[in-house]
C-alpha positions as CSV (number, residue, x, y, z in Angstrom):
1,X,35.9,-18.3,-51.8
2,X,35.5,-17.6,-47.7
3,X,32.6,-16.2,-46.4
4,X,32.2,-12.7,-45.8
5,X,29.9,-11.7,-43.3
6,X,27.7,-8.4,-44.2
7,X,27.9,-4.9,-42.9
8,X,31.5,-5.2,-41.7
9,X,32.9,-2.0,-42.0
10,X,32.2,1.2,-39.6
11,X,29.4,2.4,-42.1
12,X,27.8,-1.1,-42.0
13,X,27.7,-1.0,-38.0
14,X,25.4,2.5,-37.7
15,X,23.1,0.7,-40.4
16,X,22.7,-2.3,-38.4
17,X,22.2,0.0,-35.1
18,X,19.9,2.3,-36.8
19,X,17.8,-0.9,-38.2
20,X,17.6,-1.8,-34.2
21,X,16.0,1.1,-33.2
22,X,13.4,2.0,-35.8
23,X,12.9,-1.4,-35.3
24,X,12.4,-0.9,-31.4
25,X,10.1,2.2,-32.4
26,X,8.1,0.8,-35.2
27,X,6.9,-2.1,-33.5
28,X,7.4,-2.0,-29.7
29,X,8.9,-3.9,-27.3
30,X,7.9,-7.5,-28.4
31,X,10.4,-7.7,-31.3
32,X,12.5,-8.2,-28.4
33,X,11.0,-11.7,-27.0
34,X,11.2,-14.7,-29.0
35,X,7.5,-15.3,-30.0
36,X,7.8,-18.9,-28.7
37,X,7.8,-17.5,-25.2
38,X,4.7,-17.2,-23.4
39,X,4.7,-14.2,-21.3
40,X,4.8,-14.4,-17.3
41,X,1.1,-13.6,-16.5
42,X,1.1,-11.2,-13.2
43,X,-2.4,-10.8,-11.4
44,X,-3.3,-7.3,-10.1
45,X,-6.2,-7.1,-7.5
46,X,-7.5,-4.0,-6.3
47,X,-10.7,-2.2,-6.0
48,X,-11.2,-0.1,-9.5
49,X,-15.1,0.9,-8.3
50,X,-16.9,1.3,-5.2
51,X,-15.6,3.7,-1.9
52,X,-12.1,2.4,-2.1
53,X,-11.1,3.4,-6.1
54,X,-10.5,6.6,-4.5
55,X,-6.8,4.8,-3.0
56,X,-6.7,1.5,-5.2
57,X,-6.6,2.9,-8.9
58,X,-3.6,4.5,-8.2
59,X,-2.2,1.3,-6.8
60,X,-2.5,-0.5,-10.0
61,X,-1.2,2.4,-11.9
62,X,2.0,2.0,-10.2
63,X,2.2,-1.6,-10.7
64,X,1.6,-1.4,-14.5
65,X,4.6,1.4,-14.4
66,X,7.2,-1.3,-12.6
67,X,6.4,-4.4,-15.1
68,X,6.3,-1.7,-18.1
69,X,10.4,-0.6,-17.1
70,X,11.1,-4.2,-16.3
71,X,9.9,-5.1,-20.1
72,X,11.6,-2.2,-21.4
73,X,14.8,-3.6,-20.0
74,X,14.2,-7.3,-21.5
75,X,11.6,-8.6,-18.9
76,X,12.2,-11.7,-16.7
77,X,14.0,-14.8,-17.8
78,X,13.9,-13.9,-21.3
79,X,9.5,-13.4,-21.3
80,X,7.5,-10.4,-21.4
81,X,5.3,-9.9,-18.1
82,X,2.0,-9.3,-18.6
83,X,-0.6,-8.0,-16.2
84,X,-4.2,-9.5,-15.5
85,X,-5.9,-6.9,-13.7
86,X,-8.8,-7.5,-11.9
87,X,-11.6,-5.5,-10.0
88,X,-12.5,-6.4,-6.2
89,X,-14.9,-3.6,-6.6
90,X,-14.6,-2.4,-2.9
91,X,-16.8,-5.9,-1.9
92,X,-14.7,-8.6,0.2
93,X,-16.6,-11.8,-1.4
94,X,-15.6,-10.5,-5.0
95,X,-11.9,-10.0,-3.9
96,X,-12.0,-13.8,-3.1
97,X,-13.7,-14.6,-6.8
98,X,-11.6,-12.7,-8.5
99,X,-8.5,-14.3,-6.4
100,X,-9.7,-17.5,-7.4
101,X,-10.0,-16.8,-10.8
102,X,-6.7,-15.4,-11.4
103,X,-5.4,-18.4,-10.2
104,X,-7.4,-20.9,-11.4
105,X,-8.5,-19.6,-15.0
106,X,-5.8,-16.5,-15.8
107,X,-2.9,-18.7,-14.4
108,X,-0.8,-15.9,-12.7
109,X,2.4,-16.7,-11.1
110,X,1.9,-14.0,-8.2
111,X,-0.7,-11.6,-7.3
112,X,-0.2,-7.9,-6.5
113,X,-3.3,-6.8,-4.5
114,X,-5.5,-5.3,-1.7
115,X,-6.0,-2.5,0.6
116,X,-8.5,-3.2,3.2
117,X,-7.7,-6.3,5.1
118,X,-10.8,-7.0,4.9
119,X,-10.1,-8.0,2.0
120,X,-6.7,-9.6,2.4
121,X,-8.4,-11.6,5.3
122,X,-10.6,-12.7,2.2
123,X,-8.4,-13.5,-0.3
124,X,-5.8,-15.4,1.9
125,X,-7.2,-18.5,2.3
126,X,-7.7,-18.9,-1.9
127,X,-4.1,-17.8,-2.0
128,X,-3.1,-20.7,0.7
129,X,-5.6,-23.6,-0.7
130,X,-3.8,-22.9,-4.5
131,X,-0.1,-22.6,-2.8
132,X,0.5,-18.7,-4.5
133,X,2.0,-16.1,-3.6
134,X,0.2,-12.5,-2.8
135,X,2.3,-9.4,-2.4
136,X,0.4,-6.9,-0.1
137,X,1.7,-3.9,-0.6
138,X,-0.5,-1.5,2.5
139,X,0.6,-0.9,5.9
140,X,-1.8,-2.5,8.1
141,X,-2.7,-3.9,11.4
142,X,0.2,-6.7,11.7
143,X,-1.9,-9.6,13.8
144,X,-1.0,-12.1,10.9
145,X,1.9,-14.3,9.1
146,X,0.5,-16.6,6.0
147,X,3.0,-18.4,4.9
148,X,2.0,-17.4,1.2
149,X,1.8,-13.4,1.8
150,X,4.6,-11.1,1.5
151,X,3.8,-8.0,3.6
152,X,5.5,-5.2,2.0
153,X,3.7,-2.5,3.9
154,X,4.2,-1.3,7.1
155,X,3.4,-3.2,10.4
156,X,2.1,-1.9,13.5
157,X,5.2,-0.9,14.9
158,X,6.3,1.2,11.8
159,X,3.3,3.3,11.2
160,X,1.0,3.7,13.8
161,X,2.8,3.3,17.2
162,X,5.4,5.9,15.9
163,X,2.0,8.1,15.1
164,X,0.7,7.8,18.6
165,X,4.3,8.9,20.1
166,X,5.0,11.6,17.8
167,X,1.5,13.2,18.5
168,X,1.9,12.7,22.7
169,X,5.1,14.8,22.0
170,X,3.9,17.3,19.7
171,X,0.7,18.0,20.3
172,X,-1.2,16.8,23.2
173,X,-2.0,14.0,25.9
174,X,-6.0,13.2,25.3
175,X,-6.8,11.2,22.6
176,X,-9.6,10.2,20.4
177,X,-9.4,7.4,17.8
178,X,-11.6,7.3,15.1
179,X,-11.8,4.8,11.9
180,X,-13.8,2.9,9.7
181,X,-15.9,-0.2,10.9
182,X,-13.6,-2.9,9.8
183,X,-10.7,-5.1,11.0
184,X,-7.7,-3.2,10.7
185,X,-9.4,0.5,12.1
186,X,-10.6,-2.0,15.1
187,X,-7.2,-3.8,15.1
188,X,-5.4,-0.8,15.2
189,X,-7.1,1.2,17.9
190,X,-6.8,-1.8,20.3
191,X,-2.9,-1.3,19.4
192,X,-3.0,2.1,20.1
193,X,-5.3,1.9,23.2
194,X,-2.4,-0.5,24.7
195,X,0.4,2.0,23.5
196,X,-1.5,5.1,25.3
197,X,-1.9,3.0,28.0
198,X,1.9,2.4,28.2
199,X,3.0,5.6,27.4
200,X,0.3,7.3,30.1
201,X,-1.5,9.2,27.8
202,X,-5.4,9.6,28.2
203,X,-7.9,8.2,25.8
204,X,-10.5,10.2,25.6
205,X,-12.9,8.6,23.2
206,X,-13.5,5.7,20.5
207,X,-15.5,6.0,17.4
208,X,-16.5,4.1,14.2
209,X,-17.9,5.0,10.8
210,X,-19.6,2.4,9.1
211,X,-17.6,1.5,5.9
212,X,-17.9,3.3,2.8
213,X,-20.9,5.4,5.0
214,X,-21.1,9.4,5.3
215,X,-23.1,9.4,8.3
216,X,-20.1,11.7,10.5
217,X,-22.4,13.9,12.3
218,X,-22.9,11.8,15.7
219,X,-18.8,11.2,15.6
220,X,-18.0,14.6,15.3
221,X,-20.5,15.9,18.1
222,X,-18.8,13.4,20.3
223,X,-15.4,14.4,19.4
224,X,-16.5,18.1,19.7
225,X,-17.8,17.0,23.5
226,X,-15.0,15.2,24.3
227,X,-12.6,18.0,23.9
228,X,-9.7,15.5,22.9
229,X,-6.0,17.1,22.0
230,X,-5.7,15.3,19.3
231,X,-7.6,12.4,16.9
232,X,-5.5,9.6,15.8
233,X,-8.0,8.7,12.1
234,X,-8.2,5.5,10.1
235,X,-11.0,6.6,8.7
236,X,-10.7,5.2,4.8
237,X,-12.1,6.0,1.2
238,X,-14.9,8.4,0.5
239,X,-15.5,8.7,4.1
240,X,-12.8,11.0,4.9
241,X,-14.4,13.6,2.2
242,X,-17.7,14.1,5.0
243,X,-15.3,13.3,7.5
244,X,-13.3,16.7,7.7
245,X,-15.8,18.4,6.4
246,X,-17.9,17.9,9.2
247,X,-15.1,18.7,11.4
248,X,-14.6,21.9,10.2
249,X,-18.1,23.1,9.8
250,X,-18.1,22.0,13.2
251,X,-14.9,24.6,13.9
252,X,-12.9,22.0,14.6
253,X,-9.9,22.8,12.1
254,X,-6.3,22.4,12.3
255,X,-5.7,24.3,14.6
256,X,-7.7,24.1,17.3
257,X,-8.0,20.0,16.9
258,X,-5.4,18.7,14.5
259,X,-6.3,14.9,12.8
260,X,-3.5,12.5,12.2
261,X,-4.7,10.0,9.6
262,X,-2.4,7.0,9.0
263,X,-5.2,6.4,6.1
264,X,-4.8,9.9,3.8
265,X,-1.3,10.1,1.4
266,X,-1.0,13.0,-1.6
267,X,-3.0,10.3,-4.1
268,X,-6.6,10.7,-1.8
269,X,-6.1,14.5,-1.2
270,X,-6.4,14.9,-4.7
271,X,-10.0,13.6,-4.5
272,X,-10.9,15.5,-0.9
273,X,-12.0,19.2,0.5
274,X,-8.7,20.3,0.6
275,X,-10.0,23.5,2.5
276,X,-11.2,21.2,5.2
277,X,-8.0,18.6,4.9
278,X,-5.1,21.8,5.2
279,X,-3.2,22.3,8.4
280,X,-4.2,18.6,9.6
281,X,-1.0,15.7,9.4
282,X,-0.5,12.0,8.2
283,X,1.7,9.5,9.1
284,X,3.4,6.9,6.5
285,X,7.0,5.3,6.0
286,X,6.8,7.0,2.4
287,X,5.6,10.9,1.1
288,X,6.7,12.3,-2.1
289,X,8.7,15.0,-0.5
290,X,11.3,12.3,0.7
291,X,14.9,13.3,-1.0
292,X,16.7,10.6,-2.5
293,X,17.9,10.3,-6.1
294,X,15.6,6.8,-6.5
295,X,12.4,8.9,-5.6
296,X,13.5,11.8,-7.3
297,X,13.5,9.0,-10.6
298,X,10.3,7.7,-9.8
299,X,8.1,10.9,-9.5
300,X,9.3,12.2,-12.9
301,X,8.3,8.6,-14.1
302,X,5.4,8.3,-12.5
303,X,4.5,11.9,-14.3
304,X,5.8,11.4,-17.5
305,X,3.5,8.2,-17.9
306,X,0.3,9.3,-15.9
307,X,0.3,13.5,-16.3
308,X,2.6,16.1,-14.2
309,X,-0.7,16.8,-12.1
310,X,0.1,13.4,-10.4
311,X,1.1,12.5,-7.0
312,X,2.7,9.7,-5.4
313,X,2.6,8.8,-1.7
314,X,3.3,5.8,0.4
315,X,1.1,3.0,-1.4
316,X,1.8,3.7,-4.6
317,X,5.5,3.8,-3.9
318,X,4.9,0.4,-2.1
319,X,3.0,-1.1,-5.0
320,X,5.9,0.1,-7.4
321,X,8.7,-1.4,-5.3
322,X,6.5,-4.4,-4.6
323,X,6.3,-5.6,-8.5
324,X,10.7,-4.4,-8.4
325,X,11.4,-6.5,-5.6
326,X,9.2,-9.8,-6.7
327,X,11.2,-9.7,-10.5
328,X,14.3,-9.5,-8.5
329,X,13.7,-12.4,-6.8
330,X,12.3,-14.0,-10.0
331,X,15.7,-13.1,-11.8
332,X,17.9,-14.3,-8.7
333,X,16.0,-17.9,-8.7
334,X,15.9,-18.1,-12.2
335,X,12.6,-19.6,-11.8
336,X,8.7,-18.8,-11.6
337,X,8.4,-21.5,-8.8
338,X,5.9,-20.0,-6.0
339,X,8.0,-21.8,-2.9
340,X,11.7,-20.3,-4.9
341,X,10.5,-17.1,-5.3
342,X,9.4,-16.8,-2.0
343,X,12.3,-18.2,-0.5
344,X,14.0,-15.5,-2.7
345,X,12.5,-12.6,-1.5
346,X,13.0,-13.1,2.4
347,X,16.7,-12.3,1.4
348,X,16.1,-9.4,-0.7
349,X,17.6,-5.9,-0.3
350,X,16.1,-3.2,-2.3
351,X,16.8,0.7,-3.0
352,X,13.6,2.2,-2.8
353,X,12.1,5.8,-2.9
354,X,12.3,6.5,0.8
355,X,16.0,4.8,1.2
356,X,16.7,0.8,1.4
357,X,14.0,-1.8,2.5
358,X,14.2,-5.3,2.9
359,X,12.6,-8.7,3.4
360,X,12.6,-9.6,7.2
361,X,13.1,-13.5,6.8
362,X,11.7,-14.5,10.2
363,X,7.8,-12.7,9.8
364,X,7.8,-12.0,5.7
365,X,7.5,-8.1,6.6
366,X,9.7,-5.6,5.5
367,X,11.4,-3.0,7.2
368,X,10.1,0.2,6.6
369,X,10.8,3.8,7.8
370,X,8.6,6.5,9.0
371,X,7.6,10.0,8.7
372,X,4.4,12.5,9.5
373,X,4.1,15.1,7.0
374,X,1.8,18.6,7.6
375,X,-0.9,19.0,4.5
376,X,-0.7,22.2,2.8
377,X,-3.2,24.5,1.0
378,X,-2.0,23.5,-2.3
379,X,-2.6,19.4,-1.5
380,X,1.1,18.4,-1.3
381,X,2.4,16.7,1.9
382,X,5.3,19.1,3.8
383,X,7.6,16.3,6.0
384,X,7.9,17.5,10.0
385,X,9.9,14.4,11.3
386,X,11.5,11.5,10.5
387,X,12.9,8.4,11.4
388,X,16.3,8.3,9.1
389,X,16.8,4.4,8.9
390,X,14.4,1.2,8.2
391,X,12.7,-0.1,11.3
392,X,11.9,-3.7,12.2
393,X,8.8,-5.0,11.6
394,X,6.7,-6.5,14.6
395,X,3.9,-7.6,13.4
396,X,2.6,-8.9,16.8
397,X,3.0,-5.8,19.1
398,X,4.0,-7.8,22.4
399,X,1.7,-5.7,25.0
400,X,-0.2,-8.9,24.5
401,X,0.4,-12.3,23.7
402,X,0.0,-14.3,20.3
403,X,-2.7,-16.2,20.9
404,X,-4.7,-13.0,22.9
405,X,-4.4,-10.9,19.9
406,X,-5.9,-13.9,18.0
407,X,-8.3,-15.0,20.2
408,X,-9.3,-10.8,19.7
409,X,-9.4,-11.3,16.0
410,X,-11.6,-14.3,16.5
411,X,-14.0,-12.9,18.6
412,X,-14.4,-9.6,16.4
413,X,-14.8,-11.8,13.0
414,X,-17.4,-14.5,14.9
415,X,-19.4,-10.7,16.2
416,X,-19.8,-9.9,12.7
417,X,-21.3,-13.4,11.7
418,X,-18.4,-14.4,9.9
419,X,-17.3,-11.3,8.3
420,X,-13.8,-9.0,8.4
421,X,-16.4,-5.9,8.3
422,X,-19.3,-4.9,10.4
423,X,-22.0,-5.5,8.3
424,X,-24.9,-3.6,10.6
425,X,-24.6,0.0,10.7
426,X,-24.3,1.6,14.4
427,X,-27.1,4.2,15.3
């Protein structure tokens, strides 16, 4: 008698495909994965306590959101990823722990993390002694290339030398920078103090505010004496929240000295004075406001998993595309291989929220766009200008050379006895 094999007919094929998805909804997405294979452990690093939560939570939320659609659609190379997350707590010496354990003890094939490059400046060397990779998903002060670092954010010459020339056309010639007391603020403001140079603007005033500190009131005065045009702020974390709110109880508000942060997205207004935030600007390659049907996807994702009172904004987008563009590469090479992925991802080519980005193969940066968006009373971000198309990343601005901007980052780090932060608080 021949074999017959069951659920044949028409009737037989609903049954099997109804089996498949109460099957799917019963127990999850693991009855797709053979329970031979080990899942692909991801590390995510960020600060979960401590000044910086306010920016990094959100970070990790995004990531989790990425490898959670990637399982959903069968995970990489048959294996379920699964995310080790880990708290740097806002401290630089417990970022580099909690690199090296990842590494060493959770066995991650990459690791997604950082905001401050303090902290990057920290972790890199664990991630270069163990041969990993590290996805670094902030816009920051370019001045570096680790061979083991995929730079994902924006360099110099995609965030804040577009900030400096849009405010010289826009709103006014004297200039005041202001940030927190760590490398990039520093790094930054010596990029910008070259471009205003250049572009024959008028600086008008430096400041620093120790990190993590509220102590704004000697700042402020001396922004209120110097009687700048504009201040240019990479002031980060809970600072910002006595920042502006000593600005405007000093009756400096929007408009009579407007603030450009390349710091504050739609994620940290959430947490801040919005009365005292209104009217002033910000400067990314990414807001939420950007129209394209991949954002459009993402912000009603991003809501229907974390609450329609979300936001996104430029880090969390870049954390979320980050985690996209890594699994790409991981499908492409069919392999988990540190030096193969890599390789991978400097030919990469991704449709992101804010348009396409890719890989630059000669620094590891990617090409990024730019905008400055206008805060409004109700804490969204409203889009003024933009640059319509990715821009190269440069992450060694050449108004000096590669070994003077180093020999500048050495000098700074030996100043603070060994340290990517100022550890003494100024008077």
């Amino acid at each position: 008698m021949a074999f017959q094999a069951p659920f044949t007919t028409s009737k037989g094929v609903v049954f099997v495909a109804a089996i498949v998805v109460l099957a799917a909804l019963w127990f999850g997405l693991d009855w797709m994965f053979p329970a031979d294979a080990a899942p692909i452990r991801v590390g995510i690093l960020h600060s979960r306590s401590g000044p910086m939560a306010i920016s990094e939570n959100s970070m990790v939320d995004a990531e989790l959101l990425a490898i959670d659609e990637i399982n959903a659609n069968g995970g990489l190379l048959g294996r379920k990823i699964l995310p080790v997350i880990a708290d740097g707590k806002s401290d630089w010496p417990t970022f580099a722990r909690e690199a090296e354990r990842l590494i060493t003890q959770e066995n991650v094939s990459v690791i997604f993390g950082c905001w401050t490059s303090a902290s990057r400046k920290t972790v890199a060397p664990v991630i270069e002694k163990h041969g990993q990779l590290m996805i670094y998903p902030m816009a920051y002060e370019g001045l570096e290339q680790s061979p083991n670092i995929i730079y994902t954010g924006a360099a110099p010459n995609q965030q804040v030398i577009p900030a400096i020339k849009w405010s010289l056309d826009h709103i006014g010639r004297r200039i005041y920078l202001i940030g927190s007391d760590y490398v990039w603020p520093r790094s930054i403001n010596e990029i910008m103090k070259d471009t205003i140079r250049a572009l024959g603007a008028e600086l008008v005033g430096e400041d620093y505010i120790f990190f993590g500190s509220s102590n704004v009131a000697k700042a402020v005065e001396r922004i209120k004496a110097a009687q700048p045009d504009v201040v240019l702020s990479s002031v980060v974390g809970d600072s910002n929240r006595a920042f502006y709110q000593a600005l405007t109880e000093a009756g400096l508000t929007a408009t009579k000295l407007p603030v450009v942060s390349v710091s504050i997205g739609e994620e940290e207004l959430r947490s801040l004075p919005i009365a005292s935030l209104q009217g002033h600007y910000s400067a990314w390659s990414y807001f939420e406001a950007i129209k394209t049907p991949e954002n459009a996807r993402f912000v009603q994702n991003f809501r229907a998993r974390y609450g329609a009172n979300r936001v996104t904004g430029d880090v969390i987008a870049t954390s979320y595309f980050s985690v996209r563009l890594w699994a790409k590469a991981v499908q492409e090479a069919q392999s988990l291989d540190v030096e193969r992925v890599r390789r991978t991802m400097l030919t990469e080519t991704l449709d992101a929220q804010e348009g396409l980005i890719s890989v630059d193969p000669y620094t590891q940066h990617t090409w990024r766009s730019f905008s400055v968006g206008k805060i409004r009373p109700d804490g969204q971000i409203e889009l003024v200008w933009t640059i319509n198309h990715p821009i190269r990343p440069v992450p060694y601005p050449p108004t000096r050379t590669k070994a003077e901007w180093e020999a500048f980052l050495s000098a700074m780090f030996s100043r603070w006895g060994g340290s990517w932060a100022n550890p003494v608080e100024a008077n």
